[in-house]
C-alpha positions in Angstrom: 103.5 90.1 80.4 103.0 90.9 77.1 105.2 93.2 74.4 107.9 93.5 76.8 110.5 91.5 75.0 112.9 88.6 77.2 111.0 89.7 80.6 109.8 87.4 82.9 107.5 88.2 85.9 108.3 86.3 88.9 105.5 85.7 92.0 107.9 86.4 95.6 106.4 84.0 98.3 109.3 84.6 101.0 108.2 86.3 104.0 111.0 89.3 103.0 109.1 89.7 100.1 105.9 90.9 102.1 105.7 94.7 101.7 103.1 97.5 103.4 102.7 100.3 100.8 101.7 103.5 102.8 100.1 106.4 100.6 99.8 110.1 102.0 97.7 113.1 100.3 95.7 115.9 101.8 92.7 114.8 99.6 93.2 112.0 97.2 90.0 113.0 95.5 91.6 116.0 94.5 94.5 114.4 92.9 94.9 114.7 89.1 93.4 111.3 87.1 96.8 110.2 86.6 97.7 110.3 90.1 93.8 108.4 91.3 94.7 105.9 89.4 98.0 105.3 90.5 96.5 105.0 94.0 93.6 102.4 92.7 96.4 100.4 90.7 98.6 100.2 93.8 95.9 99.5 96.6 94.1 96.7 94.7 95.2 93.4 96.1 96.5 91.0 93.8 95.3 87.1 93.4 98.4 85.1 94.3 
């Protein structure tokens, strides 16, 4: 992570550590830019 001073970021391989992010919206095409790309950001799996 960069510019974000003494910060470390730190991969959680427990089986606690699992999480299921549910989104709800009426229409998430209709949601402002911002808020479509908050959804994209937080639905794209991550390489581990």
């Amino acid at each position: 992570m960069h510019g974000v001073g003494e910060l470390e970021s730190v991969v959680l391989t427990d089986d606690w550590a699992a999480r299921q992010i549910q989104l709800v919206a009426r229409d998430f095409s209709t949601l402002p830019l911002t808020g479509r790309l908050l959804v994209e950001h937080l639905t794209t799996p991550v390489a581990i």
